[in-house]
C-alpha positions in Angstrom: -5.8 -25.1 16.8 -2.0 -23.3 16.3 -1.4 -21.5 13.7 1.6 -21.3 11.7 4.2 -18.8 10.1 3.5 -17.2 6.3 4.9 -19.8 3.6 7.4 -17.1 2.6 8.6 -16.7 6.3 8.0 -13.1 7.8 9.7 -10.3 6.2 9.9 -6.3 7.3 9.5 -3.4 5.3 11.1 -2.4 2.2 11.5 1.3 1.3 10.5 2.6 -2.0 10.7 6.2 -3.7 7.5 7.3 -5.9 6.7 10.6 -7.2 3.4 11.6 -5.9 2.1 14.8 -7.5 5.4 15.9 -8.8 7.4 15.3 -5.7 9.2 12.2 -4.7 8.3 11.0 -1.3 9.5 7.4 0.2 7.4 4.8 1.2 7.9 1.4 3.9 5.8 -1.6 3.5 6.7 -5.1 3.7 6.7 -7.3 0.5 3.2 -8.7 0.8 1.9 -5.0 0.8 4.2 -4.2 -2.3 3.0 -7.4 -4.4 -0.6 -6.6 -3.4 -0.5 -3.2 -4.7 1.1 -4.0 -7.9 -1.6 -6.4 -8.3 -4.1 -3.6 -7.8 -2.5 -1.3 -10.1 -2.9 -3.9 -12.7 -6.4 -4.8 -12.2 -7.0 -1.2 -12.2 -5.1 -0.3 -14.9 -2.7 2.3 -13.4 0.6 3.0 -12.8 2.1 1.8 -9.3 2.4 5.7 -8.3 -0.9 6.6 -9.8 -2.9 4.4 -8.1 -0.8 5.3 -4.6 -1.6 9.1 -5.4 -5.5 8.1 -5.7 -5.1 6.5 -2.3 -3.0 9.1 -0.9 -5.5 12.2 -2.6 -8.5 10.1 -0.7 -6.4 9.8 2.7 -5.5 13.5 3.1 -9.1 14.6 2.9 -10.1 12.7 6.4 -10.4 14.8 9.4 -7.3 13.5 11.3 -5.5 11.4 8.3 -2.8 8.9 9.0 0.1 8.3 7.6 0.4 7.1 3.8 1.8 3.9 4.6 -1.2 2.7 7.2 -3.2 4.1 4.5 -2.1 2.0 1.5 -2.4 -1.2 3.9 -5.6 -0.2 5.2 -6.8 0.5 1.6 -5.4 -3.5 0.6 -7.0 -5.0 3.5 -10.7 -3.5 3.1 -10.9 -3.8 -0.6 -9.9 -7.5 0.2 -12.1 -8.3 3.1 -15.1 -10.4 2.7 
């Protein structure tokens, strides 16, 4: 069986700025990531940075926390898993 590439080709990260408890902080993640997150906000009714700070405030209360970026895509694969 082979596998092919994503319709939309392959694509790196894109840097964004959001304000995350009052302070602006910048964030890399490729497109899919970005979409997926929009998506997210919308279906839980929330600003893009709002629900990124509710990821982030769950993230920095593990014992050895990554960073926010692995975060936010670990977040978006689990809630979308099977």
């Amino acid at each position: 069986m082979t596998i092919a590439p994503p319709p939309q080709g392959f694509a790196g990260p894109v840097k964004r700025s959001v304000t995350i408890a009052g302070h602006q902080t910048s964030i890399s993640l490729e497109p899919v990531f970005w979409t997926a997150l929009e998506q997210a906000a919308g279906v839980h009714r929330l600003p893009l940075s709002a629900l990124i700070a509710q990821i982030d405030a769950l993230r920095i209360v593990e014992a050895d926390p990554p960073n926010l970026a692995s975060a936010l895509r670990t977040w978006l694969f689990v809630r979308n898993a099977p």
